[in-house]
C-alpha positions in Angstrom: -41.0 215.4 0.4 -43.6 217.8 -1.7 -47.2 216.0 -1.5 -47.9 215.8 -5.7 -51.3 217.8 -6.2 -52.6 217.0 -9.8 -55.2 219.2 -11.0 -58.6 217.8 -13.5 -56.3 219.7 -16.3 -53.4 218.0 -15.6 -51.5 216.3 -18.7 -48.8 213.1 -17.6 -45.2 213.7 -19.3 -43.8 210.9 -21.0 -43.2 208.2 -18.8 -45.5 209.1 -16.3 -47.8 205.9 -15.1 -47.8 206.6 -11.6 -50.9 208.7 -11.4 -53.9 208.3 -13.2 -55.3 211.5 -14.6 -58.9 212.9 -14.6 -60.2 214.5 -17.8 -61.7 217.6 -18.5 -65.3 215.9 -18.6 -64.9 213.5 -15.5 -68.4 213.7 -13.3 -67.4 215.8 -10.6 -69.0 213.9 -7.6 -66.7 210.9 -8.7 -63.4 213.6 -8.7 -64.3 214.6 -5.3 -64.5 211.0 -4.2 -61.0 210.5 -4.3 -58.4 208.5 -2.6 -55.0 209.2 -1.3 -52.6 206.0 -1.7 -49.6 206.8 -0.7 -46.2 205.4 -1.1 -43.2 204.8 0.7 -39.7 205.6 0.3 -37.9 202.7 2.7 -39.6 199.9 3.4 -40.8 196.8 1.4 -43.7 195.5 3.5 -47.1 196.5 1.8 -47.9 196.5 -1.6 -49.9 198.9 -3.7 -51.9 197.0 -6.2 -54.1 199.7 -9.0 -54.7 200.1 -12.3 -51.7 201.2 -13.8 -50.1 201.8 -10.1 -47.5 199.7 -8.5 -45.7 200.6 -5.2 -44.8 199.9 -1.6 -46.1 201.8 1.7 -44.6 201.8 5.3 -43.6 204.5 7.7 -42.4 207.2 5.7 -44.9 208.6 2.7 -43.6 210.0 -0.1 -45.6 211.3 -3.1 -49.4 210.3 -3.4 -51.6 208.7 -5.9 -55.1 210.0 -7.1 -57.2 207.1 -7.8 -61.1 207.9 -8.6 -63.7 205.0 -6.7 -64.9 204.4 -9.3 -62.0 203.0 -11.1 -61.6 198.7 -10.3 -58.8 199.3 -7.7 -57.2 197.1 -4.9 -56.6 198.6 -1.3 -53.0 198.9 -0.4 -52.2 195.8 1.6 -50.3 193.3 4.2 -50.6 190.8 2.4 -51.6 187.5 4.7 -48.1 185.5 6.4 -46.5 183.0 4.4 -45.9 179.3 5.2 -42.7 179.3 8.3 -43.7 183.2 8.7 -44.6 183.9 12.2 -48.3 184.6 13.1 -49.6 188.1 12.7 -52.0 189.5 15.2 -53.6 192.6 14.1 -54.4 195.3 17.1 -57.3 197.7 17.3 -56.9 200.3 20.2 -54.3 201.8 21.9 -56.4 202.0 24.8 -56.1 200.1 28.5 -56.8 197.1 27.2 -54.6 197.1 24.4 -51.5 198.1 25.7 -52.1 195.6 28.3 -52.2 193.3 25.7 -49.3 195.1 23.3 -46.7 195.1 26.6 -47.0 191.4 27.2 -47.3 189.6 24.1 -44.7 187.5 23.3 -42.6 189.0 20.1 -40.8 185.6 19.7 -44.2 184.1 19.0 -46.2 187.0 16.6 -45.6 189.3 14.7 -47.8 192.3 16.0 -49.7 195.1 13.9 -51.1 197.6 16.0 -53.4 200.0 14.0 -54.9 203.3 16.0 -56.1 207.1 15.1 -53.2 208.0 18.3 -49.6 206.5 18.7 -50.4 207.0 22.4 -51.6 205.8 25.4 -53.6 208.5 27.7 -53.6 207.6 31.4 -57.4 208.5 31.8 -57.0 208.6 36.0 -55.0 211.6 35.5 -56.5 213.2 32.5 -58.6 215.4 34.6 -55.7 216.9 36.5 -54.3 218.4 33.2 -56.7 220.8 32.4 -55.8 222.8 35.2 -52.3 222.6 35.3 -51.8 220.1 38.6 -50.0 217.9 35.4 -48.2 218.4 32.3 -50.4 216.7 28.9 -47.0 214.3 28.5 -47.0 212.8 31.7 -49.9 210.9 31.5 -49.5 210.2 27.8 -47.4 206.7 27.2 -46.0 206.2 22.9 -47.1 203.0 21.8 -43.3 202.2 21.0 -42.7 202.6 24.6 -44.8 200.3 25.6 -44.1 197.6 22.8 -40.3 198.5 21.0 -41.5 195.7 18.5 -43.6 198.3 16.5 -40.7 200.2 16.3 -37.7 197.5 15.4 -38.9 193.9 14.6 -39.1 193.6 10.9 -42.3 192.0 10.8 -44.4 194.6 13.4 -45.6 198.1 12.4 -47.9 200.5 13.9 -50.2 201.8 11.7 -51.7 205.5 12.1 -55.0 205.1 11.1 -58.8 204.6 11.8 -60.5 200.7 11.1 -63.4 201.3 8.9 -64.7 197.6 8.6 -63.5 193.7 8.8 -63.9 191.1 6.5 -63.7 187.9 8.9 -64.3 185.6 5.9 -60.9 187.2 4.0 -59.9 188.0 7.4 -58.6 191.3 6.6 -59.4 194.7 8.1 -59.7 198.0 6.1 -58.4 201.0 7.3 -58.4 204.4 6.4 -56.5 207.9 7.4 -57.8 211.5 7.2 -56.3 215.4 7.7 -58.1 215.4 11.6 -55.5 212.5 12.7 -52.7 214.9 11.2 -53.3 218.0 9.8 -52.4 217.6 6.5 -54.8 219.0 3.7 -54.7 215.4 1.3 -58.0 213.6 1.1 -58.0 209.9 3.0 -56.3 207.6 2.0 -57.0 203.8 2.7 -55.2 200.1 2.9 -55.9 196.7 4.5 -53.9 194.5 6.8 -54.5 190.3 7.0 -54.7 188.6 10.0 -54.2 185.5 11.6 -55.7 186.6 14.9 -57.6 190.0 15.2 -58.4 191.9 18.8 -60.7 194.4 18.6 -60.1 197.0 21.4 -60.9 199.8 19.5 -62.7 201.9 23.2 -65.7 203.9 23.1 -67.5 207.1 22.5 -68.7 209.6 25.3 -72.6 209.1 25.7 -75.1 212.0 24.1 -78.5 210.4 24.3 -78.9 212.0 21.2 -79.4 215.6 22.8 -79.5 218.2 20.7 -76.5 220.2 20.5 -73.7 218.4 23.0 -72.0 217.4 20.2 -71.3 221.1 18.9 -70.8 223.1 22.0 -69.7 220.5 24.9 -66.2 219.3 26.2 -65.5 216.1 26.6 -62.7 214.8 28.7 -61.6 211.3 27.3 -58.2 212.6 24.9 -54.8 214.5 25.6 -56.8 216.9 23.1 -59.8 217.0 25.2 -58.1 218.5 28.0 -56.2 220.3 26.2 -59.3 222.6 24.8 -60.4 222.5 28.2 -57.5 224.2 29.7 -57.0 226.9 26.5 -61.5 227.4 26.7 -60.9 227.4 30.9 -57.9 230.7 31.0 -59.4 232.4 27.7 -62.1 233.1 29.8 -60.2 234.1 33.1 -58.4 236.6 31.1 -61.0 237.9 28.6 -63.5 238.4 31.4 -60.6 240.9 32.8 -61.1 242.8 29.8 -62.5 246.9 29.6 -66.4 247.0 28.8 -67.3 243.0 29.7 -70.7 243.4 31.0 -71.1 242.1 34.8 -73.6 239.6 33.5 -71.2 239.0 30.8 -68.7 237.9 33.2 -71.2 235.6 35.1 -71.8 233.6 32.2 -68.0 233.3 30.9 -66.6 232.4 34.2 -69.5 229.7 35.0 -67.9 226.3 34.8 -70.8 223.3 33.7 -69.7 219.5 34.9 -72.5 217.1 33.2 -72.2 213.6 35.0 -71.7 213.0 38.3 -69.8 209.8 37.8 -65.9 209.7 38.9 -64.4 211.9 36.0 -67.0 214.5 36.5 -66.2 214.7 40.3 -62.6 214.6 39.9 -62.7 217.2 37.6 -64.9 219.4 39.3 -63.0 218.8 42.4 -59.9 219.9 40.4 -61.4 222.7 39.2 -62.6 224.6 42.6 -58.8 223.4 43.7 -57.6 225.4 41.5 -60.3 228.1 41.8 -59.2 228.7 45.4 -55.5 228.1 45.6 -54.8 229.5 41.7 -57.7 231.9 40.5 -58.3 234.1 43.8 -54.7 234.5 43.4 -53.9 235.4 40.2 -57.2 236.5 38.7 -58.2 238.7 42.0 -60.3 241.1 39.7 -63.1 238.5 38.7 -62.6 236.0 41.1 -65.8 236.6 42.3 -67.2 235.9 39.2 -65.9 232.3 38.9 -68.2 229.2 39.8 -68.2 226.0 39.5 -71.9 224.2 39.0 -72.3 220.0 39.2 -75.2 218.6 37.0 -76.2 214.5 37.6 -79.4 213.2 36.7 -79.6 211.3 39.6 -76.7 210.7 42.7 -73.2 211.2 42.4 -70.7 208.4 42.6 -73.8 206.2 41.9 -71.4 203.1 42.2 -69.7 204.3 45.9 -70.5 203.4 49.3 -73.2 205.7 50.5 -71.0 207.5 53.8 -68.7 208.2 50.7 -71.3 209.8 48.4 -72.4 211.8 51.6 -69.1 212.9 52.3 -68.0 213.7 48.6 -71.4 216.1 48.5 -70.2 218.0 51.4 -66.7 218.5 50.6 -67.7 219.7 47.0 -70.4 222.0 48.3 -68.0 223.3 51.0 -65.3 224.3 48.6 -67.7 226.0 46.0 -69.3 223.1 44.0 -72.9 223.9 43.6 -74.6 220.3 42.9 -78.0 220.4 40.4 -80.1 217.3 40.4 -81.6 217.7 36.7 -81.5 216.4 33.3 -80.2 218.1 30.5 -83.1 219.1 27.4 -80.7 220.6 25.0 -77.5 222.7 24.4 -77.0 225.9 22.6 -74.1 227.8 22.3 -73.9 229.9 25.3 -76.7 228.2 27.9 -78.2 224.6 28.5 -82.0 223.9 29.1 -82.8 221.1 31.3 -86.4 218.6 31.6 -87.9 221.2 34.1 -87.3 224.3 31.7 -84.7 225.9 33.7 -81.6 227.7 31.7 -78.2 227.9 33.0 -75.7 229.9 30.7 -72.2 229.2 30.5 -68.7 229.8 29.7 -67.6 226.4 29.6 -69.4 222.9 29.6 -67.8 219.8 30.1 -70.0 216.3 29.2 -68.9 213.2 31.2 -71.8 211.4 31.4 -70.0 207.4 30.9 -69.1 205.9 27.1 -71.1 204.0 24.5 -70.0 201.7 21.8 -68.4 203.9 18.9 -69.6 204.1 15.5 -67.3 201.8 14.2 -68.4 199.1 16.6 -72.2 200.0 15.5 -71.1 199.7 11.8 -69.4 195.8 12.5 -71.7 192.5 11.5 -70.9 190.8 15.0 -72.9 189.3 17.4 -73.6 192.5 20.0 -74.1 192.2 24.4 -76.4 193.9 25.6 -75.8 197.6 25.1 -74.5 197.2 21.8 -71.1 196.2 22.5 -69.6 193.2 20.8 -70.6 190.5 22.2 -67.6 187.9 23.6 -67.9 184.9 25.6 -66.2 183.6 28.7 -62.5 183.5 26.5 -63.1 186.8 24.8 -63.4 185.7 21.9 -66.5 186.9 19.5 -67.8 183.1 18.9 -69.6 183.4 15.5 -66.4 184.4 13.7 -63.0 182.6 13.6 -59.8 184.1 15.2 -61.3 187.6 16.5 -60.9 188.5 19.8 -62.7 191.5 21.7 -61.8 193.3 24.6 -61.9 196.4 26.3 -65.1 199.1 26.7 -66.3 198.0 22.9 -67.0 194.4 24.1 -69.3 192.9 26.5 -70.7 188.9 27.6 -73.1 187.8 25.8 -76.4 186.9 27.1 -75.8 183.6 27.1 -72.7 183.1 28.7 -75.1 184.4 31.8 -72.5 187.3 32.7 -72.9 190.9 33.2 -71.6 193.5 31.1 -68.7 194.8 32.9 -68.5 198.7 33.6 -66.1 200.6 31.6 -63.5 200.8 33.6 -59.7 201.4 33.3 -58.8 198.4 35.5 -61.9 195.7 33.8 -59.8 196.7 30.3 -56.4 196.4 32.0 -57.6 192.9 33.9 -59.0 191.7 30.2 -55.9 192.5 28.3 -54.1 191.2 31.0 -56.1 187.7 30.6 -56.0 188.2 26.9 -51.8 188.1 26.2 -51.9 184.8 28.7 -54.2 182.9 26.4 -52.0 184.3 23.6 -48.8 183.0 25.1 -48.9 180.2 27.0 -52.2 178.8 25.2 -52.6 179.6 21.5 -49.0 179.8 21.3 -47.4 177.2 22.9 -49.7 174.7 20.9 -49.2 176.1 17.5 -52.4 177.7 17.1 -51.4 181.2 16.0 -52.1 180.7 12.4 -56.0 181.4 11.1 -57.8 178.8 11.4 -56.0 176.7 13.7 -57.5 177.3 16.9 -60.6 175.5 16.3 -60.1 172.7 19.2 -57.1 173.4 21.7 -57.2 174.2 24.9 -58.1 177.5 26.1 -58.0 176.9 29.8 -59.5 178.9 32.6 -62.3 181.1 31.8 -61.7 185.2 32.4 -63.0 185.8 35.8 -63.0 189.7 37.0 -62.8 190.6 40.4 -63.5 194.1 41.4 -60.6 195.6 43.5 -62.0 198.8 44.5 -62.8 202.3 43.5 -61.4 205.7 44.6 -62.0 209.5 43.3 -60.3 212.6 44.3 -63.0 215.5 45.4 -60.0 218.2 45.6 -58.3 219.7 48.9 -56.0 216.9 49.3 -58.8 215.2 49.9 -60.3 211.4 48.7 -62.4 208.4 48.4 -61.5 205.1 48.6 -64.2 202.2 48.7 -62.6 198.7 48.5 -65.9 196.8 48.6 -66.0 194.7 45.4 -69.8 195.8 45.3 -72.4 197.9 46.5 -73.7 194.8 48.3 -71.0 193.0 50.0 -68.7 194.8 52.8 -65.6 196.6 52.4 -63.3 199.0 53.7 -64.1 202.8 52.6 -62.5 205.5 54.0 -62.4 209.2 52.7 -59.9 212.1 53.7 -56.0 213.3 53.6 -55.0 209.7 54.4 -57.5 208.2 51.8 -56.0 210.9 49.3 -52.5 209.6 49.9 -53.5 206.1 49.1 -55.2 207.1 45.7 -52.0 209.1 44.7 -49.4 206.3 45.2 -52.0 204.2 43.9 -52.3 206.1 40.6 -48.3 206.6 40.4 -47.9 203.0 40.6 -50.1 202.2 38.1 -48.3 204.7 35.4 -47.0 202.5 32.6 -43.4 203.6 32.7 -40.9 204.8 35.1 -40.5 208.0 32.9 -44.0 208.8 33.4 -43.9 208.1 37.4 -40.7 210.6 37.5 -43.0 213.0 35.7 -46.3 212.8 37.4 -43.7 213.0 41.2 -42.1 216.2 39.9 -45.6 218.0 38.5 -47.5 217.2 42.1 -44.6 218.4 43.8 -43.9 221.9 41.9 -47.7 222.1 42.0 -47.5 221.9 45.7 -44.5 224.3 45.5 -45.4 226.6 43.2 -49.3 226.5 42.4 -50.7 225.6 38.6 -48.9 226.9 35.3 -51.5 229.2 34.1 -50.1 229.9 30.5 -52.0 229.7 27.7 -50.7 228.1 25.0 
């Protein structure tokens, strides 16, 4: 359906109440203030509540309505479940943690209402390995309805495509709003809430800046199928412009210089992809600048801070053997074509990629709730954020409180897995089972066993067929740690194990073996 576009001048025809018109003298900061409420054309689930509007909103939009900010409007809206409804829990994220929790809950129990900027999953492990081809983008990407079919059939469940812009735990509803960068569209936001009965809050994280000037603008990060996606077009622009009559040698330098910033396990992995494909791809295809092509390693301090120290050793000399040139500095500031680190140095570049860990989002900043330390919402020994009723938190944008005299876990893909894992138990065979999905009625049951995590390992591909695998669950207790072709094998199968569906595992097997076969897809599209 055509989206309805009413101009300042526009005059209603009779019978028209459906879209409030501005006149010829409305202040124009309140016109470009405007909101988007949309409508739907089959479903009866939400309401649209305005002045002189009435509607419904679901799946499927229809024709939009203009309504100024500054007119006394209500927010489209779930209302709250009805006496002999079933409880409605309200999902932030579609992140590790919660799909975890969205693929166990019990459907028979709740109603579920899953609310995220992506109708995905991204299986981060991997993420790396599709910027240079080793993977397709949609074998490591999961659809929310796969991984819970309620969203998609149960009349009661929905998946929302939005972003949460605040919570009201007294009303216990959440606000949520849409904009053209989730879909392309050219309407202004538009904006609705959702009740509750039980909210959890696993909403992720943001990559890290430290407020250094100019990352924001010119770096890469590598946390979205997007990401990688501008990664891989940025990467073979420059292998084929560079080819190009009357680029300047030094020219070519700069374009086909490769930055990694963080020498954590994504920037290794991707680095170690990177000269993988460098050797076995670019010399190959790209003989006539291949010479040009590097490949440089920035970390403030050690790499693979959080590995046994044989493995660091031995990650260091496999990267530096196949072309990796490792830079002990700290970045100063970013400009468009060359970084400045602390000691004044400048190293230009053609592409920069930032993966230097995660911080708590805006969003999670914005939120009155109790925050660990770090600036995460703060959770206690059940996950749940204690000062408010009936919200839950879980994931990289939550963290123990000080008082519950636990450490802020790391954020890792397996703590959010473990966590949502932990969370959907409480859910159905605590909170459920004693009748205590409702708001408010959770007050005194039984919650059972605290959530204890137990570190099962870490392991990192360094490229070459080659791995590390360190199943010490810390730096200070023992462990087996091993690092090689065997060690490479083990994080493979690990990996294609761990991918959520058997669709997914078909893919990833067929993309590592045509890889093997074949070498990297270098189009550019």
């Amino acid at each position: 359906m055509a989206l309805a576009r009413i101009s300042r001048n526009w005059k209603p025809s009779s019978g028209t109440n459906s879209i409030i018109p501005f006149s010829k003298t409305s202040n124009p900061k309140t016109v470009s203030r405007i909101l988007y409420l949309q409508s739907l054309t089959k479903a009866d689930h939400m309401n649209f509540t305005g002045r002189m509007t009435r509607g419904i909103q679901g799946y499927r939009f229809g024709h939009a309505m203009r309504i100024s900010e500054t007119d006394n409007f209500h927010y489209a809206s779930l209302d709250p479940t009805k006496p002999g409804d079933k409880p409605r829990v309200v999902v932030l994220g579609t992140g590790w943690a919660a799909c975890r929790f969205l693929k166990g809950i019990d459907t028979s129990l709740y109603d579920i209402v899953c609310i995220s900027p992506r109708n995905h999953m991204v299986f981060t492990p991997l993420l790396a390995s599709t910027c240079v081809g080793t993977l397709e983008l949609r074998s490591v990407t999961e659809p929310v309805g796969r991984v819970q079919p309620a969203l998609a059939k149960h009349p009661g469940s929905y998946f929302y495509l939005a972003s949460c812009t605040d919570i009201d735990t007294k009303k216990h509803e959440v606000y949520c709003e849409t904009d053209d960068s989730i879909h392309g569209l050219s309407y202004e936001p538009y904006r609705f809430k959702v009740a509750y009965d039980k909210l959890v809050i696993a909403s992720g994280a943001e990559p890290l800046t430290f407020g250094i000037k100019g990352v924001k603008e010119h770096a890469h990060f590598l946390r979205e199928v997007s990401h990688a996606q501008e990664i891989r077009k940025k990467l073979l622009l420059n292998l084929m412009v560079s080819e190009n009559p009357g680029v300047s040698e030094e020219e070519k330098e700069r374009m086909l210089h490769c930055v990694v910033i963080g020498g954590g396990p994504t920037g290794v992995e991707f680095s170690g992809e990177l000269s993988d494909f460098i050797v076995r791809d670019v010399f190959q295809r790209y003989a006539h600048v291949k010479n040009y092509v590097r490949v440089t390693l920035i970390e403030a301090n050690e790499i693979l801070s959080s590995f046994d120290v044989g493995l660091r050793q031995y990650a260091m000399k496999h990267l530096t053997k196949y072309g990796v040139r490792l830079v002990r500095g700290v970045v100063k500031e970013v400009q468009p074509q060359k970084l400045i680190l602390s000691d004044g140095s400048v190293v230009p570049y053609g592409l920069l990629v930032w993966s230097t860990g995660v911080g708590p989002s805006q969003f999670i900043k914005s939120l009155h709730l109790p925050k660990s330390p770090g600036g995460r919402i703060g959770v206690d020994e059940w996950l749940r954020v204690p000062s408010v009723e009936d919200v839950f938190a879980l994931g990289d944008c939550a963290g123990f409180l000080e008082h519950t005299g636990r450490q802020v876990l790391p954020a890792l893909a397996q703590v959010a897995e473990r966590e949502g894992k932990f969370l959907v138990e409480l859910f159905n065979k605590k909170i459920g089972k004693q009748n205590a999905g409702k708001a408010y009625s959770a007050k005194d049951i039984d919650l059972g066993e605290p959530f204890v995590y137990k570190h099962l390992g870490s392991m990192a591909s360094v490229g070459r067929y080659k791995a590390l695998v360190d199943l010490s669950q810390s730096k200070d207790t023992g462990g087996v740690s091993m690092a090689g072709f065997v060690s490479w094998l083990i994080w493979r199968s690990a990996y294609l194990t761990r991918v959520l569906s058997w669709r997914n595992r078909l893919y990833v097997a067929i993309n590592w073996a045509t890889t093997l076969v074949f070498g990297r897809d270098n189009t550019r599209i």
